[in-house]
VMD Tcl script that draws the C-alpha trace (Angstrom):
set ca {
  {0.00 0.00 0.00}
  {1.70 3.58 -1.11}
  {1.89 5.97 1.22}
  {-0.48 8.80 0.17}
  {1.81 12.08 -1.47}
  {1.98 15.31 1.05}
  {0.01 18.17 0.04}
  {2.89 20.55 -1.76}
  {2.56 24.11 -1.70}
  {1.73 25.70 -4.78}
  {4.98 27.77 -6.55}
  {5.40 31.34 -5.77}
  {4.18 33.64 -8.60}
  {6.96 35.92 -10.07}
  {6.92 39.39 -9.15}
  {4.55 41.05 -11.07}
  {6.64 44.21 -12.96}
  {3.91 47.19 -11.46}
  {4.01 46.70 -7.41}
  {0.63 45.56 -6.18}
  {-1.44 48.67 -4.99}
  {-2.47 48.89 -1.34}
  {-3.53 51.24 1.15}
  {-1.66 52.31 3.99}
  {-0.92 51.69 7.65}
  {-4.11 53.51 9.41}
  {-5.32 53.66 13.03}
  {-8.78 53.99 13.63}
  {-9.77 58.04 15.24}
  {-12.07 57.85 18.12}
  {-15.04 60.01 16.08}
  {-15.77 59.12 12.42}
  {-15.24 62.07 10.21}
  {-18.53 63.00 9.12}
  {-19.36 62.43 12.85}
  {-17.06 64.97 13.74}
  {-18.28 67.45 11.45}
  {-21.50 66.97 11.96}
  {-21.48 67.76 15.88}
  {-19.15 70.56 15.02}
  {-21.57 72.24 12.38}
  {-24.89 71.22 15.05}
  {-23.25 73.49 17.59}
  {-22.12 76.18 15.79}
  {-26.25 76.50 14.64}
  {-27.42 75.97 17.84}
  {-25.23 78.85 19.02}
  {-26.61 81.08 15.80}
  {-30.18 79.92 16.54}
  {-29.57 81.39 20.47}
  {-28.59 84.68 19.25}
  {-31.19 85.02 16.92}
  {-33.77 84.70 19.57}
  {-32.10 87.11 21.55}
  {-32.49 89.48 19.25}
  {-35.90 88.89 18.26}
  {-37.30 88.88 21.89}
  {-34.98 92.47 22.13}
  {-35.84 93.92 18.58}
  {-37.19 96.62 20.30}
  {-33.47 97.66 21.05}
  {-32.66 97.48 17.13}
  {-33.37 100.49 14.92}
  {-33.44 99.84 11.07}
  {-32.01 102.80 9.20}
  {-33.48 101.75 5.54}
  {-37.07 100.50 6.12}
  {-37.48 101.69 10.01}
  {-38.95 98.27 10.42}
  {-37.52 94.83 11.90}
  {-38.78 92.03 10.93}
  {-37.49 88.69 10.95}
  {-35.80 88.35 7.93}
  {-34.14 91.66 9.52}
  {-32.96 89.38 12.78}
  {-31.57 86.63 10.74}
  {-29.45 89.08 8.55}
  {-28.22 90.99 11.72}
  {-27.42 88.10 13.66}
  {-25.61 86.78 10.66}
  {-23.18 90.10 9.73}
  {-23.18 90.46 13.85}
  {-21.25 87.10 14.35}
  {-19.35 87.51 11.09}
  {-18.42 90.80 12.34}
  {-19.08 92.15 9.13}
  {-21.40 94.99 10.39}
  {-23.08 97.52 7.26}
  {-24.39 99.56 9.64}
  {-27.93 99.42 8.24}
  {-29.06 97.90 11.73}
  {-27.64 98.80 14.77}
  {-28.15 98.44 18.22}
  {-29.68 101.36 19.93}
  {-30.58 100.92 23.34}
  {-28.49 100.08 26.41}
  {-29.98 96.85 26.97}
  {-29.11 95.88 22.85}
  {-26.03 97.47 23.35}
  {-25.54 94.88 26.53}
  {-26.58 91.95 24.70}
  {-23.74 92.36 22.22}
  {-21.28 93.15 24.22}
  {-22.04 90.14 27.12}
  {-23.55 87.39 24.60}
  {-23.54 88.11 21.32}
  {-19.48 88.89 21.18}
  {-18.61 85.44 23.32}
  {-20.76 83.58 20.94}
  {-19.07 85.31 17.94}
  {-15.77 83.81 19.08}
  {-17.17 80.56 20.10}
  {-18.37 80.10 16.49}
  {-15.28 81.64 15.33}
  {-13.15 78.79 17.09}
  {-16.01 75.95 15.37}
  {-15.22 76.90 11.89}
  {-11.10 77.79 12.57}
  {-11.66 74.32 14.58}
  {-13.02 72.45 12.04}
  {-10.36 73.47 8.81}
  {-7.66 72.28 11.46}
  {-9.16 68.91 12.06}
  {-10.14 68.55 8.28}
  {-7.37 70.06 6.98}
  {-3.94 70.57 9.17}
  {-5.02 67.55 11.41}
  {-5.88 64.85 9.01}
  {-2.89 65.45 6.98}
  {-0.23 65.91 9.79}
  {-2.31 62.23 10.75}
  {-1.60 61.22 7.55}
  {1.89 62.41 7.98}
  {2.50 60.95 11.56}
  {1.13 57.56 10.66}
  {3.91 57.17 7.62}
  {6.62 58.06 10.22}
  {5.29 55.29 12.27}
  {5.09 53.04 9.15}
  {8.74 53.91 8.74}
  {9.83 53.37 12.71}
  {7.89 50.30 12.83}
  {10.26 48.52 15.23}
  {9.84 45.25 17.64}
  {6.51 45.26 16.61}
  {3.75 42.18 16.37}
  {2.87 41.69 12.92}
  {-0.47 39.36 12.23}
  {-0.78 38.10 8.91}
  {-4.42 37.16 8.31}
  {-7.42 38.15 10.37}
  {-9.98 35.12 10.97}
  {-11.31 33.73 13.80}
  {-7.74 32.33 14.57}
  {-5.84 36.28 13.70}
  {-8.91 37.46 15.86}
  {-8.84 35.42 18.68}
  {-4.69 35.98 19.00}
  {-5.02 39.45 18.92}
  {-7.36 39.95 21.71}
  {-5.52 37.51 23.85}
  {-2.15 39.62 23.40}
  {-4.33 42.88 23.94}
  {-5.48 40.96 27.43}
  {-2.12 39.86 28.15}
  {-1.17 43.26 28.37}
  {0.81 44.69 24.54}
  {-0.33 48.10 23.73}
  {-2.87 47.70 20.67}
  {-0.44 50.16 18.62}
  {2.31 48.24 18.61}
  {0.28 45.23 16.78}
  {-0.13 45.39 12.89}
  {-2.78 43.01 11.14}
  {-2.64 42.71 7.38}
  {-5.65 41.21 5.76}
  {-7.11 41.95 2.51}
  {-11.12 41.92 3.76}
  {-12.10 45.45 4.79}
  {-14.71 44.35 7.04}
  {-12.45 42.02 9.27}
  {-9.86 44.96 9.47}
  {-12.62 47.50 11.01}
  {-12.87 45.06 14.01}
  {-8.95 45.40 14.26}
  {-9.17 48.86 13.74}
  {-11.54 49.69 16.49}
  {-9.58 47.67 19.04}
  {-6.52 50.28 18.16}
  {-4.42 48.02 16.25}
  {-2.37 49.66 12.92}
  {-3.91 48.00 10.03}
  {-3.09 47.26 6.52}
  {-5.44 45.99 3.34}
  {-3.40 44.06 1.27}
  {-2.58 40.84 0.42}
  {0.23 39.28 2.99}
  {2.18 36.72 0.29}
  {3.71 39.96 -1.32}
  {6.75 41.14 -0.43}
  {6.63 44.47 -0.87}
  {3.86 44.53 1.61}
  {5.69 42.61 4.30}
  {8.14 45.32 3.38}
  {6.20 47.77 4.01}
  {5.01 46.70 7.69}
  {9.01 46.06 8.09}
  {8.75 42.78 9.00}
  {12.54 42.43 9.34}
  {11.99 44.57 12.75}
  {8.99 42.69 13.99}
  {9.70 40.87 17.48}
  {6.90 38.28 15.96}
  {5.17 37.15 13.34}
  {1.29 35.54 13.79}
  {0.19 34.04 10.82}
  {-3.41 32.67 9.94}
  {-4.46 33.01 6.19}
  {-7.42 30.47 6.63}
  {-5.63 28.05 4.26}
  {-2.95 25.98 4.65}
  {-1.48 26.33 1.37}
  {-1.63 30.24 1.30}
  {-0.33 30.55 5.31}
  {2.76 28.28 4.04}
  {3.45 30.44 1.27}
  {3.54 33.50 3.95}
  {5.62 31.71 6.12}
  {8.49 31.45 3.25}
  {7.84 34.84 2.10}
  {8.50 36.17 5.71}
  {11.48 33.81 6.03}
  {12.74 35.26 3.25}
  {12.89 38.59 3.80}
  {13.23 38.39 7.91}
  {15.51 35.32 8.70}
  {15.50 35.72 12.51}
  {12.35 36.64 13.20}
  {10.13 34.58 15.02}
  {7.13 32.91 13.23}
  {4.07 30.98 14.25}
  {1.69 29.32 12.43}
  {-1.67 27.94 12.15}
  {-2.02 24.78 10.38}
  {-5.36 22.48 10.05}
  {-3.84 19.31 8.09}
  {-1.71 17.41 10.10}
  {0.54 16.39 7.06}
  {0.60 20.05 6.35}
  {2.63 21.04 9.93}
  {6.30 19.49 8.38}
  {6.03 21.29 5.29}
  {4.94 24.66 7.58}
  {8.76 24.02 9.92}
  {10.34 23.37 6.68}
  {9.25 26.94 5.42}
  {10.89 28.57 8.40}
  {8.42 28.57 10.80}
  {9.01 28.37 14.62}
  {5.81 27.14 15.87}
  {2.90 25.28 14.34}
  {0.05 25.14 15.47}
  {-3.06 22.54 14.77}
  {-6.30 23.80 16.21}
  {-7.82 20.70 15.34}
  {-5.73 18.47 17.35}
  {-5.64 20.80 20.17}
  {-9.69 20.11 19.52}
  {-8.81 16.51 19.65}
  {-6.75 16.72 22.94}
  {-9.20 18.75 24.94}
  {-12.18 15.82 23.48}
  {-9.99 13.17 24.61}
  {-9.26 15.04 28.20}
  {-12.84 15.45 28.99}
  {-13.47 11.86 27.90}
  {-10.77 10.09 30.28}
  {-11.28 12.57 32.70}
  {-13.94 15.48 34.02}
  {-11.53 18.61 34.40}
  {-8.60 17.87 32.25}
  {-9.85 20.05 29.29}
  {-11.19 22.47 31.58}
  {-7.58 23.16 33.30}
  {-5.99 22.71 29.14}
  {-8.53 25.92 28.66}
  {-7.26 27.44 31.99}
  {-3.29 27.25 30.83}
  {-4.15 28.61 27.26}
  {-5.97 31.51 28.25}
  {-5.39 35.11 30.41}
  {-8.37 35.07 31.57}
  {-7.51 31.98 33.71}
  {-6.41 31.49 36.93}
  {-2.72 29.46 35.55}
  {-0.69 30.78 32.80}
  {2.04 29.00 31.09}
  {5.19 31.66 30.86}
  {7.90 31.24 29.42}
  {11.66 32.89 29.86}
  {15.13 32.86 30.23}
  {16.61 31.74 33.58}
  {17.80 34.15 35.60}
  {21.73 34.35 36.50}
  {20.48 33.76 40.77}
  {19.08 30.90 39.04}
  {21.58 29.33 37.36}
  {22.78 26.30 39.13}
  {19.67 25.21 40.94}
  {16.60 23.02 40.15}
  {13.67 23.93 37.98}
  {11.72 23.15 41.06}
  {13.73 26.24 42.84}
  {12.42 28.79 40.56}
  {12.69 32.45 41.77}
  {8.75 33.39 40.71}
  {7.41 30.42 42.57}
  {5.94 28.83 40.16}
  {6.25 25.16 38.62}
  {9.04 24.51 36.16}
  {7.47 22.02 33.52}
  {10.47 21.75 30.82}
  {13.46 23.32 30.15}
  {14.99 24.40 26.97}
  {18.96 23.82 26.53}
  {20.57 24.13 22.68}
  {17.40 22.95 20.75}
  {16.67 20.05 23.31}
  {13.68 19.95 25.30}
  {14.04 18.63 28.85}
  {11.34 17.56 30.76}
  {11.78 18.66 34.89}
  {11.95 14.75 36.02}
  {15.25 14.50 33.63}
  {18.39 14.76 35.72}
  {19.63 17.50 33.22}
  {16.46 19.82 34.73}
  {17.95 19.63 38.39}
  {20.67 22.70 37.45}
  {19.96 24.81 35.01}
  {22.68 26.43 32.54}
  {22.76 30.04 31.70}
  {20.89 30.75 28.15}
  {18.23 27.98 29.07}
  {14.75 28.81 28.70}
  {12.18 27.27 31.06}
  {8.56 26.96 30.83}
  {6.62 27.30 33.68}
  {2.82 27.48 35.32}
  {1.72 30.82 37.62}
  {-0.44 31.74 38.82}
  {-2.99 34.46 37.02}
  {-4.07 37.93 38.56}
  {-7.32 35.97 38.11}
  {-5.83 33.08 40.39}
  {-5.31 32.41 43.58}
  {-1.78 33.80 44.95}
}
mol new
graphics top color blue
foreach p $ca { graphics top sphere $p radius 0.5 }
foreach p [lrange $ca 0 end-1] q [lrange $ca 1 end] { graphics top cylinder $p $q radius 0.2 }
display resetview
């Protein structure tokens, strides 16, 4: 019986000879624009509506020098050249109270409607392009950043986790092509990018040379793979993970350059298995994966006070599982695990802020 061929990963298209066009890095703003503007140009009326009434309720004060007559046609254009500070002189204030109103009310509104409109060209104008500005200096100092290639339920899911385990939102960048996935991104803070992740000048572009790690979730196994040796290719060092869904898939995903592979479907299949030979074994599997938990699995560098004793004499307190020495993983019954070597990494359960201390 043959042993059924491996999936292979399609070849990578040349380089097409006009760069692929894509929009830029973006953050989302706390107020949509036309939100903005909208509340801007609301309050600047309301104000001009006030003073209008004011006048009308005084238009006994007003004298008009063409007609003799106010009406309110007459209110609206004097409360229009008053604010404007344009000022004809065709109707004028004549009594003291009048003359009150517009120096008391009428002149602080003039200047509050004043700032609106000198407001609003900065924010529409001078703001949104030194924005535009600032966010292509970031694009450029992108530096020990996250990068997450792919936004599904797997990119989603990562990304809050990290955002819960405690990275800033702005120092995360998801590239995805689908508009509608990025808004979600976008309103949790994170720099986003539309554009298709197995290009290079894109990964480029998000300098993914710089990046401290690299999340990658396409959806399919064949276009994830391709990422992963498009990112190896241009950032040999950096750190990449995975996701994977065929389990002949995951060798040809470490042979691409990737660091860590992960199968959500057998992680599926471990947690079925745990709850089937035993009641709380995928409940505490959950616990160690998420935050939100009351365990965490961390894992680190040994400290130099540390070097020379156990992995059951850890500094933090908490329970050494495996250590890390050269490539080699050692698990903390070994005898190799009872003194640890500078440059080892260990991997160890804590407790969560949600735990019990």
């Amino acid at each position: 019986m043959t042993k059924p061929a491996k999936r292979s990963v399609p070849p990578r298209k040349a380089p097409a000879k006009r760069l692929q066009r894509f929009k830029p890095l973006r953050r989302a703003v706390r107020i949509p624009v036309w939100g903005d503007l909208g509340i801007r140009i609301g309050l600047a009326l309301l104000l001009i509506g006030l003073v209008i009434l004011i006048h009308w309720w005084d238009r006994s004060g007003l004298v008009d020098n063409v007609d003799g007559e106010v009406s309110f046609l007459d209110i609206v254009y004097f409360t229009m050249i008053s604010i404007t500070t344009t000022g004809f002189g065709d109707i004028a204030p004549v009594s003291d109270r009048a003359r009150l109103i517009e120096a008391v009310i009428v002149t602080p509104v003039r200047f509050a409607v004043l700032f609106i409109f000198v407001g609003t060209a900065y924010n529409f104008i001078i703001k949104r392009s030194w924005e535009k500005w600032r966010m292509a200096r970031i694009q450029e100092n992108l530096t020990d950043h996250i990068v997450v290639l792919g936004y599904g339920i797997s990119g989603s899911e990562s990304v809050n986790e990290l955002i819960e385990r405690g990275t800033d939102a702005s120092n995360i960048v998801v590239v995805d092509p689908s508009e509608e996935r990025l808004a979600e991104a976008e309103a949790l803070g994170c720099n986003v990018m539309a554009a298709d992740a197995t290009r290079d000048q894109i990964l480029k572009a998000v300098h993914i040379s710089k990046a401290q790690n690299v999340l990658v979730s396409a959806g399919r196994d064949d276009t994830s793979i391709l990422i992963v040796l498009t990112v190896r290719q241009l950032a040999p060092h950096v750190p990449i993970s995975v996701v994977v869904r065929a389990d002949d898939n995951e060798s040809l995903a470490r042979q691409a350059g990737a660091n860590n592979v992960i199968n959500p479907v057998r992680f599926t299949g471990l947690l079925l298995a745990g709850s089937a030979t035993g009641t709380h074994i995928s409940e505490y599997l959950a616990d160690l994966a998420s935050v939100t938990g009351r365990v965490q699995l961390v894992e680190r560098e040994v400290t130099e006070e540390e070097c020379g004793q156990s992995i059951h004499q850890l500094e933090t307190g908490g329970v050494g599982l495996r250590v890390y020495r050269q490539g080699n993983a050692i698990g903390y019954w070994e005898k190799e695990a009872e003194c640890l070597l500078p440059g080892d990494i260990v991997v160890e359960i804590r407790p969560s802020e949600n735990g019990d201390i």
